[in-house]
Every structure is written in structure tokens, then in C-alpha cells.
N, C-alpha and C positions, 0 to 999 in steps of 0.2 A: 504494500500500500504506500500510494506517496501523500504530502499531506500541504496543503496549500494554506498559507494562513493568507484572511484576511480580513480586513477592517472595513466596519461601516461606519461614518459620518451623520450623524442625523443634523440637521437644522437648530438654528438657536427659536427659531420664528417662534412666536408664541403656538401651542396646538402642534406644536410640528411632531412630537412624540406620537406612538401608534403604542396600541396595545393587541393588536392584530399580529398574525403572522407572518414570517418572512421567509420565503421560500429562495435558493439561490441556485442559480447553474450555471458555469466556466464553462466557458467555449473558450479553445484553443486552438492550435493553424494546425497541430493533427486530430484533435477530436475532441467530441464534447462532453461534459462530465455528465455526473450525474444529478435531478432534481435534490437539493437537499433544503430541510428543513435546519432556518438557522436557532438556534437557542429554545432549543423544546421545551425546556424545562424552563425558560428563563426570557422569553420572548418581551416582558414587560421592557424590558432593559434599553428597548428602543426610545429611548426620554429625550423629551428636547434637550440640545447641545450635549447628548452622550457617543461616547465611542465606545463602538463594541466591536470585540475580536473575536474572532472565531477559526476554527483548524475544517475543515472540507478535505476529507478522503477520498482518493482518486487508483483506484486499481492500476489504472498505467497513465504513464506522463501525455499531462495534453497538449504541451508545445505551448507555442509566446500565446498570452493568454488578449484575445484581440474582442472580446464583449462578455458582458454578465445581463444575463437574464434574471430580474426581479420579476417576484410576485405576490401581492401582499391579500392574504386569504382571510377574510371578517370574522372575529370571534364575538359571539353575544351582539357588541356593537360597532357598527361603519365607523371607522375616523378617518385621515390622510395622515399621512406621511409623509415628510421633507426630508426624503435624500439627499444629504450634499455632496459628499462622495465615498467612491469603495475602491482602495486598494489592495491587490492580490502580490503576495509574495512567493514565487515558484519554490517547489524543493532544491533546486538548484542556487537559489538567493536572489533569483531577479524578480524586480518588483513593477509593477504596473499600473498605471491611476487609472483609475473610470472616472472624472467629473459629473457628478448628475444635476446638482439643482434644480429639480424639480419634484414636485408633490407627485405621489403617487398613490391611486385611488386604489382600490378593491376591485379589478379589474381583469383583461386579458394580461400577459405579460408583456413586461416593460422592458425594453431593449438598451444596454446605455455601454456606448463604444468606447474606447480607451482612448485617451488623451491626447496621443497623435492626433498632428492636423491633417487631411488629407481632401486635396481637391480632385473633383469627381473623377477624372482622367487616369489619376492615379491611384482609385481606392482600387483596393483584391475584395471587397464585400460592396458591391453595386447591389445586389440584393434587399438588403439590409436596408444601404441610402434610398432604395427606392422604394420601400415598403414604409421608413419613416417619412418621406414626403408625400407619399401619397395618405397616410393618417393623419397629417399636418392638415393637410387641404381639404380634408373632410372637417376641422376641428374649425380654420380660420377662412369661411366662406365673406365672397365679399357682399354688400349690400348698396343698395340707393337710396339715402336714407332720405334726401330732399333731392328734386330733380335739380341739376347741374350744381348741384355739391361734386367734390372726390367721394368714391366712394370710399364706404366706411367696415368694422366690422360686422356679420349677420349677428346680431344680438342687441336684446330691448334692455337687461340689465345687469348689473356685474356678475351676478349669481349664474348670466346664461352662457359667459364666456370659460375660453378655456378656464382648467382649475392652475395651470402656471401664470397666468396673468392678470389672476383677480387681485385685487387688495388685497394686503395679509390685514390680521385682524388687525394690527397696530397703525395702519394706515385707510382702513373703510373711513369715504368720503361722501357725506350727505349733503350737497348744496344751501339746501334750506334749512337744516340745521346748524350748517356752519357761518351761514350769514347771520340768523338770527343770534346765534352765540355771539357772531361779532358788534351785532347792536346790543346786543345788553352790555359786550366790555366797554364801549362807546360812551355808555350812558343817553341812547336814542331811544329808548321804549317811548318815552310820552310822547316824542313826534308824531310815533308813528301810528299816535290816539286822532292827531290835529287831520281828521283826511281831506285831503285837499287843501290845505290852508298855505298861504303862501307870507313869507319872511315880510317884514314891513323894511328893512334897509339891510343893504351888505352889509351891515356888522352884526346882523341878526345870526349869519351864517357860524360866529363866533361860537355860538350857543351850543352847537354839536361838535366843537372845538376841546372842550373842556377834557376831556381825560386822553388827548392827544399828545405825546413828547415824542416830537419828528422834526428833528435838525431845518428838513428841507422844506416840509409839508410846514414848518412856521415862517421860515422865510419867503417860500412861497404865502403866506396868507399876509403876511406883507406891503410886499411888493407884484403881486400878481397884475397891477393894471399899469405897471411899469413897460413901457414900448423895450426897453435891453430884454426884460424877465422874460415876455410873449415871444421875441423871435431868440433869445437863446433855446427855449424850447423846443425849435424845429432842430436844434444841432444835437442835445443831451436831453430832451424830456425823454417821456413815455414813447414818444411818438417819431423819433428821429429819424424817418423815412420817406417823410411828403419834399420836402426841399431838395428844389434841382437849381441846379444854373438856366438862366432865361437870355437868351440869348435874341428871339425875338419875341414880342407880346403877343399872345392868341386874338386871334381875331374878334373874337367876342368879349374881351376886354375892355375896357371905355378908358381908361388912362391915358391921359395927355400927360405932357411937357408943361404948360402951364398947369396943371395940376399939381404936379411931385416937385417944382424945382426948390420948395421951399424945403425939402427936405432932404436936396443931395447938396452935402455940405462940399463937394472937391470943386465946388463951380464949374462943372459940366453938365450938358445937355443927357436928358433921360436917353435919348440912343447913342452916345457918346460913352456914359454908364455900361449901358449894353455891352459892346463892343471893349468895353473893358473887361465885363467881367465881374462886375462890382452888382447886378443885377440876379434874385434869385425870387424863385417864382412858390407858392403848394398853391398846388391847383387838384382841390374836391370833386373834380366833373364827372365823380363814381355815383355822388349821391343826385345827380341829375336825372328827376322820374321817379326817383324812388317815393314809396308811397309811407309817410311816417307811421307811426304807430296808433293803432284806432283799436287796441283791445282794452282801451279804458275808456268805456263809453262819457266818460263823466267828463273826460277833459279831453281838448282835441292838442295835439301835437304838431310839431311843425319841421320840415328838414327842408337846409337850404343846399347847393353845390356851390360855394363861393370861389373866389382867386384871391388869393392874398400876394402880395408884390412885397418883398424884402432886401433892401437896402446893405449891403456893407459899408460904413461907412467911413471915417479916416483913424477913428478908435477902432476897428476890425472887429463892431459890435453888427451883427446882424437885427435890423430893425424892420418892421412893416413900414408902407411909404401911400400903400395903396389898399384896397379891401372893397370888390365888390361883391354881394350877396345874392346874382343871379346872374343868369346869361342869356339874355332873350339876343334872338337875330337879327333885330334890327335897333336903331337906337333906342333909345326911350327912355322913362323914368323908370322901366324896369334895371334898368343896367346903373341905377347912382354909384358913384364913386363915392368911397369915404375915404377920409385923411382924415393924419394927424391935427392938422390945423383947423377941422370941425370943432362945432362945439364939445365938450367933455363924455353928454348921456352920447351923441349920434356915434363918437370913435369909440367909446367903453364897449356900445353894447355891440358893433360891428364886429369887433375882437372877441366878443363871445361867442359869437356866431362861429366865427372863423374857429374857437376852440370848442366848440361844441361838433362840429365838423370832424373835425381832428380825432376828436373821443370817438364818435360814432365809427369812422373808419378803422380808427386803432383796435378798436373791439371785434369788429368782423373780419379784413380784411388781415393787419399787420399780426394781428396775435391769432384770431382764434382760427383762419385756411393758412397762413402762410408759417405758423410756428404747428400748432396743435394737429390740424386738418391732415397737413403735408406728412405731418409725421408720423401717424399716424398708417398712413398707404406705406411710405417707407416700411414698419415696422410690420404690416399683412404679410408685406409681398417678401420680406425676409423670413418671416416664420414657412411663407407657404414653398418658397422655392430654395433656401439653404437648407442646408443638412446641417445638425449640431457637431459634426466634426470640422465642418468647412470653417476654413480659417475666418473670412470675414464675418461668417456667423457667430462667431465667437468675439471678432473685434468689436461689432454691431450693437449683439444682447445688452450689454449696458446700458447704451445711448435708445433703446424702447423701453425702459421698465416703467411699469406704471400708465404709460401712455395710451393705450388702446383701455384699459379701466377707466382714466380719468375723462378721457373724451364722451369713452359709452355713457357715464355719469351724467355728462353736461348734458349730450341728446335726451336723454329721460328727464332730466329736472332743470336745467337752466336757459338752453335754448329751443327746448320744445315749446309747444303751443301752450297759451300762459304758464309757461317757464318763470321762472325768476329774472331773466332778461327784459321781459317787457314790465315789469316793475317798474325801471328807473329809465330806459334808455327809447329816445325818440325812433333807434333804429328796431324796436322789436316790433312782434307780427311779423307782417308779410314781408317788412323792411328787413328783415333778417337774408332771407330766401332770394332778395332781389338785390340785397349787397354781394351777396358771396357768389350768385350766378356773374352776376355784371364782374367780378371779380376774378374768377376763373378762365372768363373769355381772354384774359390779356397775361395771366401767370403763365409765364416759361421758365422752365431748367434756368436759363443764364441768372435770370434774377435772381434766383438761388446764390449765386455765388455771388461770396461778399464784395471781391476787388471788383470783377462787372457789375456788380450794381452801382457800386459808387463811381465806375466810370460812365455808366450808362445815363446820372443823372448832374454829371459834370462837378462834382464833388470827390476828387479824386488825389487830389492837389493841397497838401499841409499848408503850401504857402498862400495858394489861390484862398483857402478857406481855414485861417488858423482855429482854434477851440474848438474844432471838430474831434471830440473827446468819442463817442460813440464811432466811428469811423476808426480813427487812432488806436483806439485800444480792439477794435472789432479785427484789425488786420493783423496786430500785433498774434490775438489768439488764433485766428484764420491759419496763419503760417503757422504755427505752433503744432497746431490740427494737422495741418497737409505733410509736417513734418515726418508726425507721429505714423499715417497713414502710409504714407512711400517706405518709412525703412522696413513695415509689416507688409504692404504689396511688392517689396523688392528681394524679401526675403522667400515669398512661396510663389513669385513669379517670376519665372529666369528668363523673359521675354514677354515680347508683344502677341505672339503665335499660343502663349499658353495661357494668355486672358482670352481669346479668340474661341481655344478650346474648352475654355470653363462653362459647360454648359449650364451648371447652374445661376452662376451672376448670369448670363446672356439671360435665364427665367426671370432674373430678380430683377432687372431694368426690366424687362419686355411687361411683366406683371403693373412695375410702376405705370408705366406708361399706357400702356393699354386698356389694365385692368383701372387701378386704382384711379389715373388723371383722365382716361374716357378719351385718350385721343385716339383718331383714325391713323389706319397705316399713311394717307397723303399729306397729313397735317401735322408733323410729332413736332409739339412743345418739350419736349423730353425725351432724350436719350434712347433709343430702341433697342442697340446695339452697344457693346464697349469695345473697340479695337486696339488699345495701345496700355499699356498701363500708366502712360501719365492721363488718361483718359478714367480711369479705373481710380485713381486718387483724388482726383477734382471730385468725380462723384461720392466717393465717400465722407471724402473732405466736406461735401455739401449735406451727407448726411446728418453727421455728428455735429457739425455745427449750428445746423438748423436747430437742431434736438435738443442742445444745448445755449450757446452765446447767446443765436439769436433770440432765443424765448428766454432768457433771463433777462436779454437788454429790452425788451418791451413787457415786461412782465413784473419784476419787484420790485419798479420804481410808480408803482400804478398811485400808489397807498401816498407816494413824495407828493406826485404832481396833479392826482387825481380828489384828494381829500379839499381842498379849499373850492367849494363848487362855485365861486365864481369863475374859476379859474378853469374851469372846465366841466360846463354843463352838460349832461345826459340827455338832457332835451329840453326844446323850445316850447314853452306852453301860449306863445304868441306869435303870428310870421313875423319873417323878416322884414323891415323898414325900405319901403320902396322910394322915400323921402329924405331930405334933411330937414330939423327943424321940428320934428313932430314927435320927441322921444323924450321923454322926463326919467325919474325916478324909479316913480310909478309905475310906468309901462315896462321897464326895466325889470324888477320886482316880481310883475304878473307874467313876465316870460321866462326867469328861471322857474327850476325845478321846486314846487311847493316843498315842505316840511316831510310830507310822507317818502315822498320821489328822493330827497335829499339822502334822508336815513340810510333806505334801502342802498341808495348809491354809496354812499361811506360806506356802512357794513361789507357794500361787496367788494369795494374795490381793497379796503381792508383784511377779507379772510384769502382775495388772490392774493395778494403781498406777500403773505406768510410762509417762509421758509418751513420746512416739515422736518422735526426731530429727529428722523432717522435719513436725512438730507445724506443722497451719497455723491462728493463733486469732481466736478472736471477732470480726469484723469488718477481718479480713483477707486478700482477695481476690486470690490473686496471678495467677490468669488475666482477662485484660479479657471478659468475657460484654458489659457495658454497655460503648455510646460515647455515648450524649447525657449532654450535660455537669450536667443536673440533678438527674441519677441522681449522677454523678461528686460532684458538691456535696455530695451527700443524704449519698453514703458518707463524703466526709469529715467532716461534724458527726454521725456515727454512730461514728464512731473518737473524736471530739474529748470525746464525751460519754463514751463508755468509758473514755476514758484518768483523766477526773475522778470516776468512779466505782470506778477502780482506786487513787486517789489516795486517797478518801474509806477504803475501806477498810483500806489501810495504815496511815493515821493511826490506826485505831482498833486496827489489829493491835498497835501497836507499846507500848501500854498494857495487851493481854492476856497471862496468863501462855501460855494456850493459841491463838494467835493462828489465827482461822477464813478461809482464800482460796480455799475450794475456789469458791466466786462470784465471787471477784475476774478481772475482764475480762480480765488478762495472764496468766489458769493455767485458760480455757476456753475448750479446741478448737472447731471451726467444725462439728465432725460427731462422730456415737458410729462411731468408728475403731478402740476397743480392748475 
């Protein structure tokens, strides 16, 4: 008899312990053992965060041992199990890792390969790989959840998806429990007695202020109707993605030269500006049509598509200069221009507008399809088309956890039909459904990628456009990223010809792209094929950053910039001002968000802020997926480089009044988890 010792791993998770039985079988490159029953007497033993050993008798030797079959048989009562992992040591003394992490039900048997990476081309068990994707693909079916959405997982709620990807208990996520939690930390109950009732003056807004201590979120309540505060925000707010360089004025603009010249300090003409470069435009023309929010029959709602026109000026402050609040084709009093040099109520509340805009868009388009949505298909089309041995599968897994649970969450409670979204925001209802279509028509792969985007909207340039902090630090991680990805695609790819051969990425894009983004084979927004491998790193590079940077840098600064609701209203409960001259206080007053709409809005934008306790960040991998050591290497000058890229921006923080880390590498999570 020979005798195989080897160890099981159970999970720290909470629940993770089984008091079930554990059956095991070694398969090896000459033969396979036999069923065995692990700890008959002693089966309890599988306790969260316990290791157990065990010796397996084997009549004759099985050879390098290449999978272990699990099978966990239900005594008295069903639980799960959280394998982390099972190493086998041969009688000879070589020893072999199995990785598992994952839960394992009371079920058929569970298949879990050894820790070799191996791409499809070169596995000796295609078998195996294609008996576990073809179970994958029955488990993670895709769905249409709204027409011309991406689509999404086939499941209504966390309970229906896989059992690897649900919450663990220490992180199940209720929407409407966690907002309301956040209004009572708030101190917003009574508001939200006043229904309907709206603030008598901006410093009423003070009042839901009171148990806020937020560095930025008081500077902002501040200074928010400050012309520097309003256009730094398009460079470092929440929303640091509408501003491009304007080069020439959209047709449907009404801005003159006699309009702005009082506010281009270099004594130049407004196309002289231009042509310098000193000219930059956010242009709203998403929310044009769209129809606002009418699920609260009590109050009617209002969205505009404005232009706003911003200024760099000889201090290299970006400032607004212009603000129209509609775009009709022909001239009219539909098209008024507002300036700074209007009276005080006509340029405050036009600047609302313009942020109320901004919000609305930030919420649909920047966060919840271009961070959440996207990442979402990403992570389908990885479970459905890699194998758990494939290397990028393994690089991947991190940068999805939590993601496909936390999105299924928000389609059931927050952006469904009276969801918690139409609570506060003028985009809910139908306005939902008709942002993110109108949205999708224009998203392409490139815009995914950091440095093209910023070339794409002439933002590109340190000098052209200094305190571009979101930019700056967004590049700095970018490469950090693409870094980390090349030396792992350079190591299991010895050419161009054996990404070509990878059949399974060629599944993983072709799924992206067809399955999840619904393009046609004549029309692809997105990658169909990978031919090269610096082709194959951009794409990754775009995965894990989307997953990460980009949804922290629009994401847990929400609570900074989004808490002082002047400063960024949820919705207009008056249209926009077709006039100058006809705007007081008052009218001011009755088109922010009433007392109820406020609440609701601080609570939410409050419990997204909220980093999660068991927060795993940026190049932080606390399950072993990889065991060759060059992988090992790669990760640690991938942290090493983080850590100096975290350093870099400290330094710079520590000189700002307004100090910017939503990029810095120690404050972005490894996945969009929230």
C-alpha cells in the first residue's frame, strides 16, 4: 500500500465549516484512486478556518497527481462548504496544490485541477476544460434585463445566482436598508416626515448638515457657488469626465464675443481663445429628449441638456464663461445665454442646472454602464469562456468579486421600477432606460482606455491643462496596470501566434462583444478578435482598471461632492429659465430638491461612499490562484510600484487645500463591490 497524505483548507468565511461528509478521489497521469471517505469518525472537523490532514491509501502508485474529485454527501442537515484549498503529498515526497475557493454544495462531484496554469493549446485534460465550461455556461446565462442595456446576469436575486458569487454573509447588501441606516446616522428621519416640503433658503440645507465631518463635503458647503469650486469640479469632482477641449462652438450654441469678452482676462478674442486652446466645453446633449421622472405623481420634475463653456484663465483656474440651458435650432429665447456678469439668482441657478446635469449623467452613464454595467459583461463572459486553470482566469477572478451580486442587487431594489433611484433623482423612471440606451449607442472599447480617452477629448496634455489630478494620477495607475499585465501575458505567451491560438480569450472577447455589448458582426465597438499580445494587455489593462481606478475615481468621492445639495441637485422641481431677469430666491428654493428628495439623496449618496470592512485593494490578492514564482515576482513589483505611486500622490495631497485620492492605490478596491 502507498499512502498519500493530504490536507484540506477550509475557508475562514463565516458558515464556511460543513458538518457533512467529504468524500475524496486522486486522479493521477497513471491512474485513479480510489473513492475515499475523508475522517469517518471525525468528519465534524471541517470548521471554519480549520486544516485537516488526512493519509489516502492507494494499492499502487498513481503518478503526478493532476485533479481531486470532491464530494460533499448531506448528513441530517444541507450546509456549504468553503474549500480553499487541498494539497497532496506523493509517497515519493512531491507535493501538489489544488486551489479551490469555492463553496461547495451537496451535489454531483466537484472537479478542482492543480495549480498549474495551463492555456487551452497546451492542456493533456481538454476533457475536463470542457466539461467545466460547458457547467459554467449553464450556471452564468446571459439576460436582457432592459432593452438596449449590456446585457446582464439571468437572475432576479442574489439567492438565484451562482453559490460562488453570492454575498458571503458578512457582506449581504440591502439597498433600502442601507440607505435608511444611513438617514438615521445622518440625523434625516424628521425630513423625511416634511413630504414635499421644500427649504425656505440655502442655509436651510445646513440642517441635514449636522452630524457630517467631511474635510471636502465642508469646504464644499462653503464655497460651492464659487465660479474656481464649479469648474474645478469638471477636472477632480465626482464627475471628471464631461470636459473636453473646444476647439470650435457647436452650432446650437448662442455664445458670442460680445458676450464672454468680459471674462477672458488675456485680452483676446473668444476665437482667438479657441485656437489657443484656452477654451473647454461639457456638453449634456445625452439628456436631450429624455423624458424626466413622473413616478411621483405629486411633483413634476424637470431635465435640461445644457452647454456649459469653461474658461482657463491666466491663474490656470478653469472657470465657466458661458451656460446655456437648451438647444433649440433656431435662434430664440429658447437658446438664452447666461454669464457670469448676470444678475447673482439668473448665474447661481444656471450653475445648478449645469450640476444637476452632471449628477444625473454621473449616475447613469459614468458610474452605473461605464464602471458597474461594463463590468459586469466582463466578468459573465470570463466565468463563461475561461477555465479556472487559465492563466488570465486566475489574473481576472479578483478584479469581478462581488460584482455581478452587487449589480443583481441594484436591478431588484434600486434601479428597478420604483426602485430607490426614483426617490431623489430627476433621471428615474423611464429616464433611466432612455439614458443608458442613448448611452450605449456611442460607448466603444477605445473609450475604455484611459490614455484614449483623454486624448480623445483633448485633455491629454499636463501643460495644456495643469491640476488635472484625476487624469495625472489615473495614468500614473493605468501604466502601473498595463505593467503588471505584460510581464503575466509575457510570461504564458511566447508570441503573437499563441494568443491567436488561445481559443478560449478569442471566446472571452467574442462573448464580450457579441454576447454581453449586442454588437453585430458589421458594426464591432469592441474587440472580436485578439491578435498580438500587446493587443491582449490593453484589453486586460482595460479590464482591471475599469473594475477598479475607474469606479473608485467616480465612486467614493460621491458623499465629498454630492452631500451639499446645492451643489448638486438630483432634480429640478421647476424648468429651466428660458429668460433673464425673472429668477429670485424663491423660485430658486421651489426648484431644488424639497426636504424628503434631499434626505433620500444624502442617505444614498452617503451609504455608496462607504468603503466595506472587509475592502480587498489594488493589487492585493489574498487567495493564491498563481504558484509559479514569476507570476509571484511580477505581483510583487506590481504592489512595489503602487505603493510609490501612493507615495507620489500624498506628497502632492499634503500641499492641496482640497486634497484628490480617490486614485491613490491605498483607497482602490480590487472590484466594483459597492
Amino acid at each position: 500500500m502507498f499512502t498519500y497524505k493530504v490536507s484540506i483548507t477550509t475557508g475562514e468565511q463565516e458558515y464556511a465549516g460543513t458538518v457533512n461528509k467529504i468524500h475524496l478521489t486522486l486522479v493521477g497521469t497513471e491512474r485513479c484512486g480510489d473513492r475515499t471517505l475523508l475522517d469517518k469518525s471525525f468528519f465534524k472537523r471541517f470548521g471554519k478556518g480549520s486544516v485537516v490532514s488526512v493519509d489516502i491509501k492507494a494499492k499502487e502508485l498513481l503518478g503526478d497527481i493532476v485533479l481531486v474529485k470532491v464530494e460533499k454527501e448531506k448528513i441530517l442537515i444541507d450546509d456549504y462548504w468553503y474549500c480553499r484549498s487541498i494539497s497532496v503529498t506523493t509517497p515519493s515526497g512531491d507535493c501538489f496544490e489544488f486551489p479551490c475557493y469555492r463553496w461547495i454544495a451537496s451535489e454531483k462531484e466537484v472537479i478542482i485541477r492543480d495549480g498549474k496554469d495551463q492555456l487551452p493549446q497546451d492542456d493533456n485534460l481538454k476533457e475536463y476544460r470542457r466539461m467545466e465550461l460547458e457547467s459554467r455556461q449553464l450556471l452564468f446565462r446571459w439576460k436582457e434585463w432592459r432593452s438596449g442595456f449590456p446585457l446582464s446576469i439571468d437572475a432576479n436575486s442574489d439567492t438565484e445566482l451562482p453559490l460562488d458569487i453570492q454575498f458571503e454573509a458578512a457582506k449581504s447588501v440591502d439597498f433600502s436598508l442601507n440607505f435608511i441606516k444611513a438617514i438615521g446616522n445622518l440625523g434625516l428621519n424628521e425630513f423625511l416626515k416634511l413630504f414635499q416640503s421644500s427649504w425656505k433658503d440655502i442655509a436651510d440645507f445646513g440642517k441635514i448638515f449636522v452630524k457630517i465631518k467631511n474635510t471636502v463635503s465642508e469646504y464644499v458647503m462653503k464655497n460651492w457657488n464659487e465660479d474656481f469650486l464649479f469648474g474645478y469640479q469638471f477636472l477632480n469632482g465626482c464627475n471628471p469626465v464631461m470636459i473636453s477641449k473646444c476647439w470650435n462652438l457647436p452650432n446650437e450654441f448662442a455664445v458670442t464675443q460680445e458676450m464672454v469678452k468680459g471674462s477672458l482676462d488675456r485680452g483676446l478674442t473668444l476665437q482667438e481663445e479657441l485656437k489657443g486652446g484656452n477654451i473647454y466645453i461639457a456638453d449634456y446633449a445625452i439628456l436631450k429628449g429624455v423624458h424626466a421622472n413622473t413616478t411621483d405623481p405629486h411633483t413634476k420634475q424637470y431635465l435640461a441638456a445644457p452647454f456649459c463653456l469653461l474658461y482657463k484663465n491666466s491663474q490656470n483656474e478653469i472657470v465657466p464663461i458661458a451656460i446655456q440651458l437648451s438647444r433649440q435650432t433656431t435662434a430664440g429665447a429658447g437658446n438664452t445665454v447666461f454669464l457670469p456678469s448676470d444678475n447673482e439668482y439668473d448665474w447661481m441657478l444656471a450653475k445648478m442646472w449645469v450640476k444637476s446635469s452632471d449628477f444625473n449623467v454621473h449616475q447613469l452613464v459614468t458610474h452605473l454602464l461605464r464602471t458597474h454595467l461594463i463590468s459586469e459583461v466582463f466578468a459573465i463572459a470570463m466565468y463563461r469562456q475561461l477555465a479556472a486553470v487559465h492563466p488570465i482566469y486566475k489574473l481576472l477572478i479578483p478584479h469581478v468579486r462581488y460584482t455581478i451580486a452587487i449589480n443583481t442587487a441594484a436591478r431588484e431594489k434600486l434601479i428597478c421600477e420604483s426602485g430607490l433611484f426614483d426617490k431623489a433623482n430627476g433621471t428615474g423612471g423611464i429616464a433611466i432606460v432612455e439614458v443608458v440606451q442613448k448611452a450605449m449607442r456611442t460607448l466603444t472599447y477605445k473609450s475604455l482606455c484611459f490614455p484614449e480617452a483623454m486624448k480623445a477629448r483633448g485633455v491629454d496634455n499636463k501643460e495644456d491643462l495643469p491640476n488635472y489630478y484625476y487624469r495625472d494620477d489615473g495614468m500614473m495607475v493605468w501604466e502601473a496596470i498595463k505593467s503588471f499585465v505584460s510581464d503575466v501575458v509575457r510570461f504564458y505567451y511566447s508570441s503573437d501566434k499563441t494568443v491567436q491560438e488561445d481559443e478560449e480569450i478569442q471566446a472571452f472577447v467574442q462573448d464580450v462583444c457579441f454576447s454581453g455589448m449586442k454588437n453585430s458582426p458589421k458594426d464591432c465597438a469592441f474587440p472580436n478578435c485578439l491578435k498580438t499580445r500587446e493587443q491582449l494587455v490593453e484589453y486586460l489593462t482595460v479590464v482591471i482598471f475599469t473594475a477598479s481606478a475607474q469606479h473608485a475615481a467616480v465612486n467614493f468621492g460621491q458623499y465629498d461632492w454630492f452631500a451639499w445639495v446645492p451643489n448638486c441637485p438630483s432634480t429640478m422641481r421647476k424648468p429651466p429659465p428660458t429668460q433673464k431677469g425673472q429668477v429670485d430666491m424663491k423660485y430658486i428654493m421651489e426648484s431644488l430638491p424639497d426636504r424628503t428628495r434631499s434626505s433620500w439623496h444624502l442617505g444614498a449618496v452617503w451609504a455608496l461612499s462607504q468603503f466595506q470592512d472587509e475592502e480587498v485593494l489594488l493589487g492585493v490578492y489574498p487567495n493564491k490562484h498563481f504558484t509559479e514564482k514569476s507570476v509571484t515576482e511580477a505581483t510583487k513589483s506590481f504592489r512595489k510600484k503602487l505603493v510609490e505611486v501612493t507615495n507620489i500622490i500624498k506628497r502632492r495631497n499634503e500641499k492641496l487645500k482640497v486634497p484628490y485620492w480617490y486614485l491613490s492605490p491605498d483607497r482602490i478596491p480590487n472590484s466594483v463591490a459597492i
